[in-house]
BADODREN-719789 format. One record per residue (C-alpha): residue number from 1; y negated, z, x negated. Coordinates in pm, 1 decimal. Example, Ala and Ser with C-alpha at 12.3 -4.5 7.8 and 13.67 -1.06 7.14 Angstrom:
2
(1,(450.0,780.0,-1230.0)) (2,(106.0,714.0,-1367.0)) 
***
This chain:
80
(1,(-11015.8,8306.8,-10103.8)) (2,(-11183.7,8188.9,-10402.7)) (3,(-11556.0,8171.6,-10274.9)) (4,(-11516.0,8580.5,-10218.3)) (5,(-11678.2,8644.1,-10549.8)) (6,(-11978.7,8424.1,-10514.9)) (7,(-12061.1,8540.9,-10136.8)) (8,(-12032.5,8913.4,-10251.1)) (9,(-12232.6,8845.2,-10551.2)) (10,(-12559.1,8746.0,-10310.4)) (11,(-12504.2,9022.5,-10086.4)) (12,(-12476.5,9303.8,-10386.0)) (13,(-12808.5,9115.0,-10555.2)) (14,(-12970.2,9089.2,-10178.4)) (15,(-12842.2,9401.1,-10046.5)) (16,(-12904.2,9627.3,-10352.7)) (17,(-13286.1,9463.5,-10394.9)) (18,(-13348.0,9641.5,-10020.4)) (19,(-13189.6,9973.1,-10079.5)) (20,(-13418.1,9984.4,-10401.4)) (21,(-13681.5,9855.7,-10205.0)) (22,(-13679.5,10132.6,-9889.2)) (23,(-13537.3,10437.9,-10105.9)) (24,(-13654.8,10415.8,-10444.7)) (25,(-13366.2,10403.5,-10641.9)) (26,(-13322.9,10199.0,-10952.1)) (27,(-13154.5,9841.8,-10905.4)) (28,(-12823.7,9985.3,-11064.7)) (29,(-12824.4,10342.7,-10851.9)) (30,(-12865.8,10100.8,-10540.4)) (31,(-12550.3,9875.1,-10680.4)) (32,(-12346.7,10179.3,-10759.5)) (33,(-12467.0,10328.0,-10390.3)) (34,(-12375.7,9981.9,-10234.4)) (35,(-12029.6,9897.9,-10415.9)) (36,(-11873.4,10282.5,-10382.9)) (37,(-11926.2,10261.0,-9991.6)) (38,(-11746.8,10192.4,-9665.5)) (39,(-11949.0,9914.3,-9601.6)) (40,(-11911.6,9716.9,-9931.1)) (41,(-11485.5,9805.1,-9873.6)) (42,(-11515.6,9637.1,-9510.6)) (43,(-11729.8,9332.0,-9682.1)) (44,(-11503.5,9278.8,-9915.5)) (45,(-11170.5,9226.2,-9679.1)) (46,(-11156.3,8885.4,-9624.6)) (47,(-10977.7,8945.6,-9306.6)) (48,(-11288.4,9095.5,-9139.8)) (49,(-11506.1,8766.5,-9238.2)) (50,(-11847.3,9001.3,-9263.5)) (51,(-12022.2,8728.0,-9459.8)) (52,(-12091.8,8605.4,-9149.1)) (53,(-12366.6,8912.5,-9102.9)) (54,(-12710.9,8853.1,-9266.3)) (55,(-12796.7,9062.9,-9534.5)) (56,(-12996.1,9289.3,-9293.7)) (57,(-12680.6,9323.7,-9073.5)) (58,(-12471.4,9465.4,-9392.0)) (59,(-12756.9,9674.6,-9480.0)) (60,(-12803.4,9816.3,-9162.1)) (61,(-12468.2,9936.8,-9166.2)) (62,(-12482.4,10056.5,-9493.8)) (63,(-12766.4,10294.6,-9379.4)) (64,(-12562.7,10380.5,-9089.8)) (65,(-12296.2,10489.3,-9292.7)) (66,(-12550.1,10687.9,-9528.5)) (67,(-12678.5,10884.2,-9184.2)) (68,(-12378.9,10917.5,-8964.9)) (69,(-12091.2,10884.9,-9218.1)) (70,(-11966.9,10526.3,-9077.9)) (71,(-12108.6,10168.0,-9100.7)) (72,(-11955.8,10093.3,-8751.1)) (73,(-12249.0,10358.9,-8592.5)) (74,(-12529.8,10036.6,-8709.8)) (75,(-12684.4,9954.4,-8400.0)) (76,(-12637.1,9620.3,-8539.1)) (77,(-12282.1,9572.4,-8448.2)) (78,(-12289.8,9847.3,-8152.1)) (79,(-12599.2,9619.7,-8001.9)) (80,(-12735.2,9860.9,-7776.7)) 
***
């Protein structure tokens, strides 16, 4: 899938800008933070199609993942 790069280059700008923005890190911690997680490994498999989540969405389960040790604990995809 050739438009893979493009759609995980806005979520690791968009993505990366709110981790900054809520924890304080430098742009690049939050990019290294982001890209060496479960989350980013689940975006990144085309076969899930996660670029249908908004930025938010992915975020949320990234700080999921952070608390509970998985992204699938994100109330956004458990909805309750």
């Amino acid at each position: 899938m050739k438009e893979l790069p493009y759609i995980l280059d806005y979520y690791d700008r968009t993505v990366s800008l709110e981790i900054s923005n809520k924890y304080g890190y430098t742009l690049m911690e939050s990019l290294r933070k982001f890209l060496f997680s479960k989350t980013y490994k689940m975006l990144s498999n085309p076969k899930l199609e996660m670029w249908e989540f908004s930025p938010h969405g992915i975020f949320d389960m990234w700080e999921a993942e952070q608390i509970t040790g998985n992204p699938r604990n994100s109330l956004y995809l458990r909805r309750d």
